[in-house]
C-alpha positions as CSV (number, residue, x, y, z in Angstrom):
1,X,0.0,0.0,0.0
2,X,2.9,2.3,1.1
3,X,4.7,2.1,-2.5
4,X,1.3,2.7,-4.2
5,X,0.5,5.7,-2.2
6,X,4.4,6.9,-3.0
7,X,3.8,6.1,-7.0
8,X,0.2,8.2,-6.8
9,X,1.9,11.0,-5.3
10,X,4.9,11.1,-7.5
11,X,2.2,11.4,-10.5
12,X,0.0,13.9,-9.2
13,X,3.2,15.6,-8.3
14,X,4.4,15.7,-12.2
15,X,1.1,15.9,-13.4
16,X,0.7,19.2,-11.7
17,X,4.2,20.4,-12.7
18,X,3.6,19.9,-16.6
19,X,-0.1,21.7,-15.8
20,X,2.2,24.6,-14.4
21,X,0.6,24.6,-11.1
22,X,2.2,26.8,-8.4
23,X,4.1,25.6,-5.5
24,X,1.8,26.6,-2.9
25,X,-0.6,24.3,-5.3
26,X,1.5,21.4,-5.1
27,X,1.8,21.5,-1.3
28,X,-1.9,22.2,-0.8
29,X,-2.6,18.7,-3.0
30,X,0.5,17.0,-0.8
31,X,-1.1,17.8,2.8
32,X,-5.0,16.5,1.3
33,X,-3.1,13.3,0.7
34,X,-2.3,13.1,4.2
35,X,-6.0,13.8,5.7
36,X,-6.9,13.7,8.2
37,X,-3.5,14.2,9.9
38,X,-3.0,17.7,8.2
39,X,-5.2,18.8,10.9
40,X,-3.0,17.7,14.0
41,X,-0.3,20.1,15.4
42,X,2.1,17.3,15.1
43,X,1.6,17.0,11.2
44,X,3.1,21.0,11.4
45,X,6.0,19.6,13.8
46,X,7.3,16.7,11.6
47,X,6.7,19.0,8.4
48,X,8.9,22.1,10.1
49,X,11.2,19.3,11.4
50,X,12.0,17.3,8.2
51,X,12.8,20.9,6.3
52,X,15.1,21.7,9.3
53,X,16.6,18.3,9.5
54,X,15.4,17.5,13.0
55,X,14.1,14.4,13.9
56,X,14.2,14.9,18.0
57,X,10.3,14.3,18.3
58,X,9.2,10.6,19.7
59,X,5.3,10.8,19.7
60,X,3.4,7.7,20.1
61,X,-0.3,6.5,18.6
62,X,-2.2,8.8,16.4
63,X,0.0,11.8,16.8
64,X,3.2,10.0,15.8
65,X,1.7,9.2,12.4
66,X,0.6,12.6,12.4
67,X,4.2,13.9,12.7
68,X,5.7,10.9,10.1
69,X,2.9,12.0,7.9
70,X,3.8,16.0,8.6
71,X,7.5,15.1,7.6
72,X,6.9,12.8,4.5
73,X,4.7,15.8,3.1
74,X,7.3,18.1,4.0
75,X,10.1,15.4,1.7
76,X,7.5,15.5,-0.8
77,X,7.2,19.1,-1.2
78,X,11.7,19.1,-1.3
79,X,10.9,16.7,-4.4
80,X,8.4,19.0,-6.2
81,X,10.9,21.7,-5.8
82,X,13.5,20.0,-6.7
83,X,11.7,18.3,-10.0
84,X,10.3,22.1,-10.7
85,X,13.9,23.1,-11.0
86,X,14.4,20.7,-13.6
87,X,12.0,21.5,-16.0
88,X,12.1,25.5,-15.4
89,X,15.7,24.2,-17.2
């Protein structure tokens, strides 16, 4: 399920680059793939972690998949940019 989720998300990702969607567009479509953890503060934590490379947060039940969810949205969004890069070139 995990590597179907990760293949979904790398399409809608290039999809929305060749439609010339925005940034703030691509991360709005990342986070909806994460509901309804978006909506926990932890989600925000492991997002603001992973993009500071921090990983000092052990939460456990619900709000630890909030926070691994916050921080695979956040190495999503570092892929987008990184992929947007490649075809402003």
């Amino acid at each position: 399920m995990a590597e179907r989720h990760r293949c979904q998300i790398e399409i809608m990702i290039d999809e929305m680059i060749a439609a010339g969607k925005s940034e703030q567009d691509i991360l709005t479509a990342i986070c909806k793939q994460y509901e309804p953890y978006h909506l926990f503060p932890e989600f925000g934590e492991g997002f603001v972690d992973y993009q500071a490379r921090r990983r000092d947060k052990n939460y456990d039940g619900v709000a630890g998949q909030a926070y691994d969810r916050g921080a695979n949205a956040a190495m999503w969004l570092w892929q987008a940019q990184q992929r947007m890069k490649l075809a402003a070139k």
